[in-house]
C-alpha positions as CSV (number, residue, x, y, z in Angstrom):
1,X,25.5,-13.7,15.4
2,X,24.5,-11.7,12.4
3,X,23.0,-13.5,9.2
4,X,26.1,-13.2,7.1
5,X,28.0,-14.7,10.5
6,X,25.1,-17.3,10.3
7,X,25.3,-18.1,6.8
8,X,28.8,-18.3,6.8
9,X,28.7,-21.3,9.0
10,X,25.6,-23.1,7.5
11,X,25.2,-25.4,5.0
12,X,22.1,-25.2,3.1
13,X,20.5,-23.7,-0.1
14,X,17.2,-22.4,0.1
15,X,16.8,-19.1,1.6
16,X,13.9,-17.4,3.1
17,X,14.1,-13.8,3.6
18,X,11.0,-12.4,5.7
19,X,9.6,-9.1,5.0
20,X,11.6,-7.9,8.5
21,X,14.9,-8.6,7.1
22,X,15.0,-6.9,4.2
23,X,17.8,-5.1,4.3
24,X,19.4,-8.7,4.5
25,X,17.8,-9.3,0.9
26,X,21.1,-8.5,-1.3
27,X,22.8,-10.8,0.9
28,X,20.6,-14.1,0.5
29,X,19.9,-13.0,-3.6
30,X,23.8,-13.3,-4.0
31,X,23.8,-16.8,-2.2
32,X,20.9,-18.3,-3.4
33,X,23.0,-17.2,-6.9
34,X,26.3,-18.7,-5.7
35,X,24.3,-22.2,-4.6
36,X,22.0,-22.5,-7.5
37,X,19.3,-22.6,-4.4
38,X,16.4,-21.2,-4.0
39,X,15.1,-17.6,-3.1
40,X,11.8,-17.4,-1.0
41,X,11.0,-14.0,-0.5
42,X,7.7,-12.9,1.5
43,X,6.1,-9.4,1.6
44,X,3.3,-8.3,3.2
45,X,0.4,-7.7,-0.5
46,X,-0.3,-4.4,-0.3
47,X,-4.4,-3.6,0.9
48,X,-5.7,-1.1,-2.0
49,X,-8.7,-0.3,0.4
50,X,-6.1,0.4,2.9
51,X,-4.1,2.8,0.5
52,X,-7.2,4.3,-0.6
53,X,-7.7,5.4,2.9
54,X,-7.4,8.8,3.6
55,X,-4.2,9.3,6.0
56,X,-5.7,10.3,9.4
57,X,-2.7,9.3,12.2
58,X,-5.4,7.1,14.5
59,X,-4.1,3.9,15.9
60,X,-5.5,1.0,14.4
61,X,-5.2,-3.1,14.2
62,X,-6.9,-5.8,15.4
63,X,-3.8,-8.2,17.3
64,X,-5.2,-9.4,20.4
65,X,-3.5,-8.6,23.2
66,X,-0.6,-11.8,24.3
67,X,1.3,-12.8,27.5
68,X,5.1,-13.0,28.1
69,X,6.2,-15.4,29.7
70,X,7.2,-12.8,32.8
71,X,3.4,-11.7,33.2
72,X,3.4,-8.3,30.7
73,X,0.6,-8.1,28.5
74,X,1.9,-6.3,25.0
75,X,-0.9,-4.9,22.6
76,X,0.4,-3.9,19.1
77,X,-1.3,-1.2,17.0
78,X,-0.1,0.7,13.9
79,X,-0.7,3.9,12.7
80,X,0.4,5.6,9.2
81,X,2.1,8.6,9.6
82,X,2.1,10.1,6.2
83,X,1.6,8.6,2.6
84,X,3.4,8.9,-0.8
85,X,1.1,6.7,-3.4
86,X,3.7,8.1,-6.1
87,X,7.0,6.6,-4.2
88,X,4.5,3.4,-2.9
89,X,5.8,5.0,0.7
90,X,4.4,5.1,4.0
91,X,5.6,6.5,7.4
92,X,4.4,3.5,9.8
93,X,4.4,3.5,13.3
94,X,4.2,0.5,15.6
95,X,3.2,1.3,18.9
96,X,3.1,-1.4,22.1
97,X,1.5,-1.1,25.7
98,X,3.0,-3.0,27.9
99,X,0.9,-3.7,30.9
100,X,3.3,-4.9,34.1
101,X,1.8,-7.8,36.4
102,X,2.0,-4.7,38.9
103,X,-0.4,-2.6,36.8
104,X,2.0,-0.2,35.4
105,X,1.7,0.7,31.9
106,X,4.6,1.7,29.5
107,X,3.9,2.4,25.7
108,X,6.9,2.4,22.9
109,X,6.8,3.7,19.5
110,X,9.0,1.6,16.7
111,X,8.7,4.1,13.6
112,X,10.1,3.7,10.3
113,X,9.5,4.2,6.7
114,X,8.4,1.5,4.4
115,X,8.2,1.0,0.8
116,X,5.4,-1.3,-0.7
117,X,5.5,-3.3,-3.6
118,X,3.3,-5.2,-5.8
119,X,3.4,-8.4,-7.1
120,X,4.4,-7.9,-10.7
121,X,6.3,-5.0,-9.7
122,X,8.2,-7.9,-7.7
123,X,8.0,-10.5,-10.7
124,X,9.7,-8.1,-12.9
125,X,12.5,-7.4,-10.4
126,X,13.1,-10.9,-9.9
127,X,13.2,-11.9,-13.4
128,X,15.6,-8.5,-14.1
129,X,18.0,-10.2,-11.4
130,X,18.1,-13.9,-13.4
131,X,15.3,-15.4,-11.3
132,X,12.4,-17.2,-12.4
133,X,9.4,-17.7,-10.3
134,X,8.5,-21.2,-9.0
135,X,5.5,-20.8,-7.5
136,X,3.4,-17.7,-5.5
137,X,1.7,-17.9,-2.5
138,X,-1.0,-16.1,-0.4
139,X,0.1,-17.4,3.2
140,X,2.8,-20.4,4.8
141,X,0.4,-22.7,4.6
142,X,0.6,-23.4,0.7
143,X,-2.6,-21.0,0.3
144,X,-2.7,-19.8,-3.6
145,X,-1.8,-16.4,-4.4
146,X,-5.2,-14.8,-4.2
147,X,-7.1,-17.2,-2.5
148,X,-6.6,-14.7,0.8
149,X,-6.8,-11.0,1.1
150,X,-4.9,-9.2,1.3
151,X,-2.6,-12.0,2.2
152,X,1.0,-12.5,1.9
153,X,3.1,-11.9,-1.4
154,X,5.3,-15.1,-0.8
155,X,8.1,-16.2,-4.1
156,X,9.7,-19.3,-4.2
157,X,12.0,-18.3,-7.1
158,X,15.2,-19.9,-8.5
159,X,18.6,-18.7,-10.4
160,X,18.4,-19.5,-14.2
């Protein structure tokens, strides 16, 4: 079921729109504008020591390694491809080894471009589309913006 399919069938009026389903955004904006809900968005706050980095295409992160339930051991790194601080674009790369109970290894690449934004740059959009922001948080678990970095960008915003 895809998430107009989903939203179709649901009754409810707050949305929240991870930074992985973006290109759902327009959708939930439109509903949470039909509804008088509200609009959570989060985005991942840009790192400025990590932009001022040069570009150098090694594999880096931190994840630990995790277990499926079937016995593979995944281990996520990233790696930026290429940089455009004009655009606020990056190449990214996501890259997984899978490690089979049998000792065989396997490694995929998930690349795509992403765009970065900033959190006024988001205020100013919001408020350009009608909505005014309720509140601004650093992480799910009610953290103020700023009390973590670089933390999550996450708006509660509603239709006015």
């Amino acid at each position: 079921m895809d998430t107009e399919q989903y939203a179709a069938t649901a009754e409810f009026y707050d949305y929240v729109v991870p930074y992985q389903a973006r290109q759902d955004v327009a959708f939930f904006v439109e509903a949470a504008q039909a509804s008088g809900g509200r609009f959570i968005l989060d985005l991942f706050n840009p790192s400025l020591p990590s932009l001022a980095r040069e570009v150098t295409g090694e594999e880096q992160g931190d994840e630990p390694e995790f277990t499926m339930p079937d016995g593979r051991r995944v281990l996520r790194r990233n790696r930026i491809v290429a940089r455009d601080v004009f655009k606020q674009y990056q190449d990214i790369e996501l890259i997984y080894t899978v490690t089979h109970p049998d000792g065989r290894t396997e490694r995929f690449v998930h690349a795509f471009p992403m765009r970065y934004l900033f959190r006024y740059e988001v205020e100013h959009l919001l408020a350009r589309c009608g909505f005014e922001v309720e509140a601004l948080y650093a992480d799910y678990d009610g953290s103020p913006y700023g009390s973590k970095y670089p933390g999550e960008l996450i708006f509660v915003a509603r239709k006015i």
